[in-house]
C-alpha positions as CSV (number, residue, x, y, z in Angstrom):
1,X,124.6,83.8,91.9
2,X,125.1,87.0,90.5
3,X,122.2,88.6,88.6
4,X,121.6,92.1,86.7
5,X,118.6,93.7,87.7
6,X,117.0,96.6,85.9
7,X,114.8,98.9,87.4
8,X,111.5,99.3,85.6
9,X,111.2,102.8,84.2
10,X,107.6,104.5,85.4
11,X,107.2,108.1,83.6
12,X,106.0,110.6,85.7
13,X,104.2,114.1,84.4
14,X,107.1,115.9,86.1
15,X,109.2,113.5,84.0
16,X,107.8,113.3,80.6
17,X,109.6,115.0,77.6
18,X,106.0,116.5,75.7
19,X,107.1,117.2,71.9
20,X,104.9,119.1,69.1
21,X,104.7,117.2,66.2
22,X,103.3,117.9,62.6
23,X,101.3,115.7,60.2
24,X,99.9,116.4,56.9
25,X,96.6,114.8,55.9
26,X,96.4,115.5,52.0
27,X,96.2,112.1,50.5
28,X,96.3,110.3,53.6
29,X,93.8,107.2,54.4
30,X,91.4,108.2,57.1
31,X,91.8,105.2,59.4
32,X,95.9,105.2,59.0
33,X,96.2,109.3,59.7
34,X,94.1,108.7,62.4
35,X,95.6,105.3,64.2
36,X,99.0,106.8,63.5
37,X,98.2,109.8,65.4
38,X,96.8,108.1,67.9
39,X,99.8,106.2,68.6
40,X,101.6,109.0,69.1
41,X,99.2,111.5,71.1
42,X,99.4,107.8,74.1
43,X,103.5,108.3,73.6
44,X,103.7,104.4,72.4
45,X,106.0,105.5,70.4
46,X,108.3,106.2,73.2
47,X,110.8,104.1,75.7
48,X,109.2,105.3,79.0
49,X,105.5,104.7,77.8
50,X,103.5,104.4,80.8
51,X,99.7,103.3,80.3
52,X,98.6,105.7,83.1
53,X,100.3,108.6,82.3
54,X,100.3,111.2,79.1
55,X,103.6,110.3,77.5
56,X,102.4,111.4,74.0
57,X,103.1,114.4,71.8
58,X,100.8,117.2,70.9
59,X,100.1,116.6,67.3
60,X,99.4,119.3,64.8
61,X,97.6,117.7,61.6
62,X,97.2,120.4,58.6
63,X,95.1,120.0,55.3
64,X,92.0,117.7,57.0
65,X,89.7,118.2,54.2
66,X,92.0,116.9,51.6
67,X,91.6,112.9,53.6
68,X,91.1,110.5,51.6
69,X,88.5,107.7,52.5
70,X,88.4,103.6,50.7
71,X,85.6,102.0,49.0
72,X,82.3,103.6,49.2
73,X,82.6,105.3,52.6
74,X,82.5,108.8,51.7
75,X,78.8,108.2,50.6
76,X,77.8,104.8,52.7
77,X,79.3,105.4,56.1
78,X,77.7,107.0,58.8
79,X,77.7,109.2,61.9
80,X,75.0,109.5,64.2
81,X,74.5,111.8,66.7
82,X,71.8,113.1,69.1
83,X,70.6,117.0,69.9
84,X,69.4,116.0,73.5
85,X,65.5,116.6,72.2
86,X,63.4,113.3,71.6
87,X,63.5,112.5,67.8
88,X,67.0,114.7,67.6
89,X,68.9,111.3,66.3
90,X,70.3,113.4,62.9
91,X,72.8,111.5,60.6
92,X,75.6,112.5,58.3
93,X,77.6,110.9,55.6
94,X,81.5,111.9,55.5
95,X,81.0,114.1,52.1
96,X,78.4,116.5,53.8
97,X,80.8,116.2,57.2
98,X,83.4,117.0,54.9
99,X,82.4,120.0,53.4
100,X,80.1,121.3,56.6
101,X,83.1,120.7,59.1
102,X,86.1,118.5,57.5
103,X,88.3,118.8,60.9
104,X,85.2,117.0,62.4
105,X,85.9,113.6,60.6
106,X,89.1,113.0,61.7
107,X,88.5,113.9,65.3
108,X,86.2,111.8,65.6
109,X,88.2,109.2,64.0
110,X,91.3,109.8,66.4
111,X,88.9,110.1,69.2
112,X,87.7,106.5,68.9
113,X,91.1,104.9,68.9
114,X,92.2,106.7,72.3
115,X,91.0,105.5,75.6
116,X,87.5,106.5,77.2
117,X,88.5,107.5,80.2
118,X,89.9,110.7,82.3
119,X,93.4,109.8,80.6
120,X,91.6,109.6,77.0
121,X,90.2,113.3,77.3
122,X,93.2,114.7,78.3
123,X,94.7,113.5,75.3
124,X,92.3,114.6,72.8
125,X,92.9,117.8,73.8
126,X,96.6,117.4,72.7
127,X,95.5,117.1,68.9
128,X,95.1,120.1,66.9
129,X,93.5,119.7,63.8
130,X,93.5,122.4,60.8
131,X,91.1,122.6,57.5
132,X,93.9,124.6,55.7
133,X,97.8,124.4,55.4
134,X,98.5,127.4,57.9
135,X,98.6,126.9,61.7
136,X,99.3,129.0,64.8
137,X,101.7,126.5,66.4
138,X,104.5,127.8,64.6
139,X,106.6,129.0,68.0
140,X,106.6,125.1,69.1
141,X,108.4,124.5,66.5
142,X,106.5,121.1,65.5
143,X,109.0,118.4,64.0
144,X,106.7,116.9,60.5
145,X,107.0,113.6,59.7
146,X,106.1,111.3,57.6
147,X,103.2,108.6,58.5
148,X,105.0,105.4,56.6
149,X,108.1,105.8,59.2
150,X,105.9,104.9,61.7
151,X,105.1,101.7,62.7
């Protein structure tokens, strides 16, 4: 019986090809800019995804404060966080976030979609996120695309 066997790619950090790429937020749905880039900062984009191992792009996303968010979330949703101090629980709605710290919404949006974990940090420190249009990654030469071409 003759057979073809196929050996079962495993990427390696020595062996991963690490890209830069760009996205722009303006008029973007929170949760689909931020699942989308999520996608691509774990590398599942990729044919040698390997669950253990950082196979993801850096992503550059531009224009954060221009996000767009459904329904009543901008005023109804949200985010809780703690000082350390007893009674420090303070809260904040997306439109105060938004104009206080807009890059802050979307991190913590991507944040929530990538593992929690040793793997998980090292990825969230492969997204950049800008307020404005400019960025300092222009040297890497980040390759833009367009969100609805991914899957």
């Amino acid at each position: 019986m003759e057979a073809i066997s196929y050996k079962t790619v495993s990427a390696s950090k020595e062996t991963v090809n690490k890209g830069w790429v760009l996205i722009d937020a303006e008029d973007q749905i929170l949760g689909r800019l931020s699942s989308k880039a999520a996608f691509i900062l774990r590398g599942k984009d990729k044919t040698n995804f390997t669950p253990h191992v950082d196979t993801g792009d850096n992503v550059i996303i531009i224009n954060a404060e221009k996000v767009k968010l459904t329904g009543n979330k901008l005023t109804d949703k949200e985010y809780v966080r703690h000082t350390g101090y007893p009674g420090g629980q303070r809260f904040a709605t997306p439109k105060e976030l938004l104009a206080r710290k807009p890059t802050e919404v979307i991190r913590m949006a991507v944040s929530g979609m990538l593992p929690k974990n040793k793997l998980g940090d090292a990825l969230r420190r492969n997204v950049y996120i800008y307020a404005g249009a400019e960025h300092p990654h222009a040297a890497q030469q980040p390759k833009e695309i367009k969100l609805n071409t991914i899957k």
